[in-house]
Biotite code that builds the C-alpha atoms (Angstrom):
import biotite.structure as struc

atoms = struc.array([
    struc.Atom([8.766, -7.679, 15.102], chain_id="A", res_id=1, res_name="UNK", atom_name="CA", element="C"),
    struc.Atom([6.155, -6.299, 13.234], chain_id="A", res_id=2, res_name="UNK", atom_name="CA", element="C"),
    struc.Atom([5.809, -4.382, 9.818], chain_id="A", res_id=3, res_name="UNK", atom_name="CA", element="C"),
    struc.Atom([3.678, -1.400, 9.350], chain_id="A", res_id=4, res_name="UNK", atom_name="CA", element="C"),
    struc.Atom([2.105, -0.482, 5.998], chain_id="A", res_id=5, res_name="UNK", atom_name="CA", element="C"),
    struc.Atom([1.966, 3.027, 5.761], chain_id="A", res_id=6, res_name="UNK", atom_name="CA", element="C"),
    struc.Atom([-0.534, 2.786, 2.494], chain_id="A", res_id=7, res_name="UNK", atom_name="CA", element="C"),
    struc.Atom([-2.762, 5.471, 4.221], chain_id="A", res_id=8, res_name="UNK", atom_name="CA", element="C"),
    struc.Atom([0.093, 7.748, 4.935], chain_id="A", res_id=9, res_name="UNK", atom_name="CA", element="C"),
    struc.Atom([1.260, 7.853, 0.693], chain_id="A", res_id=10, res_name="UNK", atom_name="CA", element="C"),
    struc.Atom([-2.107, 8.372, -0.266], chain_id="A", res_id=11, res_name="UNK", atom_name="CA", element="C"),
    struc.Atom([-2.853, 11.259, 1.571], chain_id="A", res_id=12, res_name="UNK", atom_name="CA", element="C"),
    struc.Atom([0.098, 12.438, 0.356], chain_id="A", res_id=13, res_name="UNK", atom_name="CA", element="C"),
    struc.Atom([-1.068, 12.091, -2.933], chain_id="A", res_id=14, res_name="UNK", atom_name="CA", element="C"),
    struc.Atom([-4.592, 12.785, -2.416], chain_id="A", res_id=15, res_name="UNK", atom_name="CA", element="C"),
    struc.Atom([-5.580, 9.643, -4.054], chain_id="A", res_id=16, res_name="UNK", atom_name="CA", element="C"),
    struc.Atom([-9.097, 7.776, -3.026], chain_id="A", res_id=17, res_name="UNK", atom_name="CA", element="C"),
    struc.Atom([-8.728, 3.998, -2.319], chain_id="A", res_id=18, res_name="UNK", atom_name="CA", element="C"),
    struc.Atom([-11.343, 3.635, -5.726], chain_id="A", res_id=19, res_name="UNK", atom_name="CA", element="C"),
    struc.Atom([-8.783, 5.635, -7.413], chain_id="A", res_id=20, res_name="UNK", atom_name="CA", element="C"),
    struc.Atom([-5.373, 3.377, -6.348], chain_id="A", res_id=21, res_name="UNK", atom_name="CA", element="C"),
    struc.Atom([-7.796, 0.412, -7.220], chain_id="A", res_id=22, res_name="UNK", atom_name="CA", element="C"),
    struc.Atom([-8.265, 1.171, -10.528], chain_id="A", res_id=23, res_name="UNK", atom_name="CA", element="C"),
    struc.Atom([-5.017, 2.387, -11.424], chain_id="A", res_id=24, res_name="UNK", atom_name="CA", element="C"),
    struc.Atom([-3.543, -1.171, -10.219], chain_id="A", res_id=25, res_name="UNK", atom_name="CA", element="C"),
    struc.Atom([-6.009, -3.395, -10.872], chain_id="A", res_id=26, res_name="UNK", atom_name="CA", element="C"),
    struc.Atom([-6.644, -4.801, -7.489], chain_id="A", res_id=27, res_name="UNK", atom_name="CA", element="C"),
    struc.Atom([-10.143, -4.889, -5.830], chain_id="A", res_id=28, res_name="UNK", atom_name="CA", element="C"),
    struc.Atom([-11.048, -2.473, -2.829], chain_id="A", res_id=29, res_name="UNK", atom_name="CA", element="C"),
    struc.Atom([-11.152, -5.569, -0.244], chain_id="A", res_id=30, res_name="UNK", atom_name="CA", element="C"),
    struc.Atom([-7.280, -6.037, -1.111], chain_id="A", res_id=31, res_name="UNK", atom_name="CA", element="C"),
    struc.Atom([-5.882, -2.783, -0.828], chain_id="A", res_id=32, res_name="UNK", atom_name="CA", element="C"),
    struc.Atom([-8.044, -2.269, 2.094], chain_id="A", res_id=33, res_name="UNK", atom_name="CA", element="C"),
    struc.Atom([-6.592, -5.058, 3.561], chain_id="A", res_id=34, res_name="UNK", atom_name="CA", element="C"),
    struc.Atom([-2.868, -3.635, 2.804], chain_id="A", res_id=35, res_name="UNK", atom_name="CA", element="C"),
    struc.Atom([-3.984, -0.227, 4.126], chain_id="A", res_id=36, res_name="UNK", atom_name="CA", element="C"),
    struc.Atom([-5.320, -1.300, 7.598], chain_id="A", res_id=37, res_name="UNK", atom_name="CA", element="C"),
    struc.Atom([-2.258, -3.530, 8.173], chain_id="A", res_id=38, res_name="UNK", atom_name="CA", element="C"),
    struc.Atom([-4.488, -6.867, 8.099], chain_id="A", res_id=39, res_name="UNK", atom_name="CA", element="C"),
    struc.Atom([-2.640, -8.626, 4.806], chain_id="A", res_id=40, res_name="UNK", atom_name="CA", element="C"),
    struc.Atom([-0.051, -11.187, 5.591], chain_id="A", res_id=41, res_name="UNK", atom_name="CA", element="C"),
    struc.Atom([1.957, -10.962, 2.629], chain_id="A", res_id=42, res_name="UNK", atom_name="CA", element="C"),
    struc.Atom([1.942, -8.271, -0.498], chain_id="A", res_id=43, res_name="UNK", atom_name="CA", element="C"),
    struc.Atom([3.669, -9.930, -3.601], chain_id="A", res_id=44, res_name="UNK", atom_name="CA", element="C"),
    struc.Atom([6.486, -7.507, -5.192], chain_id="A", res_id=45, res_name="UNK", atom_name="CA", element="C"),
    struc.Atom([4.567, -7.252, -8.462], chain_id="A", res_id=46, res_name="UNK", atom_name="CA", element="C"),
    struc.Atom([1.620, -5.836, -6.414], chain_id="A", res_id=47, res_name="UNK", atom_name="CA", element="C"),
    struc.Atom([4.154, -4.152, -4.348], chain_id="A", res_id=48, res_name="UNK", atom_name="CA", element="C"),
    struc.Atom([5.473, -2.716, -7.856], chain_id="A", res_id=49, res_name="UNK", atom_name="CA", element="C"),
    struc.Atom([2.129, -1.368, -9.117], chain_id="A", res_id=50, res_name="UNK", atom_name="CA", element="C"),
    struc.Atom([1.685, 0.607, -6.068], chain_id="A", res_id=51, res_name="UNK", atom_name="CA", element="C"),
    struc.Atom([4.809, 2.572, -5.904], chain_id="A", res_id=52, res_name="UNK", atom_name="CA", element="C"),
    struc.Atom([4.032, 2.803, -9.880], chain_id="A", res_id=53, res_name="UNK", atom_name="CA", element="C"),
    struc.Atom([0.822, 4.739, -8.963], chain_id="A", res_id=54, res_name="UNK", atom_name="CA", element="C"),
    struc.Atom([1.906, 6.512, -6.401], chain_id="A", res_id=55, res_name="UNK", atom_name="CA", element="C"),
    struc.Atom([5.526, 7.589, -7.375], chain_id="A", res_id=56, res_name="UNK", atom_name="CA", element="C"),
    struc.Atom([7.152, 5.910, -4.361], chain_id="A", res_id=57, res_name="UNK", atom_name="CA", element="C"),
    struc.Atom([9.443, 3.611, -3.325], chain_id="A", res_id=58, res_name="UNK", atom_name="CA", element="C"),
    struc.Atom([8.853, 0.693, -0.973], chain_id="A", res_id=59, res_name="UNK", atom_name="CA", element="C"),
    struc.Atom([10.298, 2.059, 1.824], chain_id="A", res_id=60, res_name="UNK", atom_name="CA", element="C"),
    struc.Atom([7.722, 4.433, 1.824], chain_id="A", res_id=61, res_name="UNK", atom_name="CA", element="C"),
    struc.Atom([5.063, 2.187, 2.016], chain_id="A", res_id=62, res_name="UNK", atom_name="CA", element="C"),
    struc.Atom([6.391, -0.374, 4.282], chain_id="A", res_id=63, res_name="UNK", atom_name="CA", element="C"),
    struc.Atom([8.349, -0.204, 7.911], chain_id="A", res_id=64, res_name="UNK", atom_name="CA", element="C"),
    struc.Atom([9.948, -2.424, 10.421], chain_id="A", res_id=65, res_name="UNK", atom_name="CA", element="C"),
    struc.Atom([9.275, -2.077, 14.025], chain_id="A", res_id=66, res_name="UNK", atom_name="CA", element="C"),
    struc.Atom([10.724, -4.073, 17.070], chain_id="A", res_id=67, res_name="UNK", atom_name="CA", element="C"),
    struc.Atom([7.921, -4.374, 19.449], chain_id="A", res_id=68, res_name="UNK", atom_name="CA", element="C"),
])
């Protein structure tokens, strides 16, 4: 089972920077980096929140289940 963040999909899509996401939700580069190279174990749904807020999406088009 495994869930794939597709962060770096959604912001292509917007043509947003990772600086530019960062400062429109407050979180520092090391986090979202993190969330955008799959590496983060958990993403609270405030966080979760501030990113589809920035990037007019919904969860499910940041996040996706896969059975390995």
């Amino acid at each position: 089972m495994t869930i794939i963040v597709n962060l770096d999909v959604m912001m292509a899509k917007r043509k947003m920077s990772l600086n530019e996401l960062s400062e429109k939700v407050g979180l520092t580069l090391a986090n979202l980096s993190k969330l955008k190279t799959g590496k983060a174990k958990a993403i609270r749904f405030s966080t979760l929140q501030l990113i589809c807020d920035a990037l007019d999406c919904q969860p499910g088009d940041l996040l996706e289940y896969s059975k390995d």
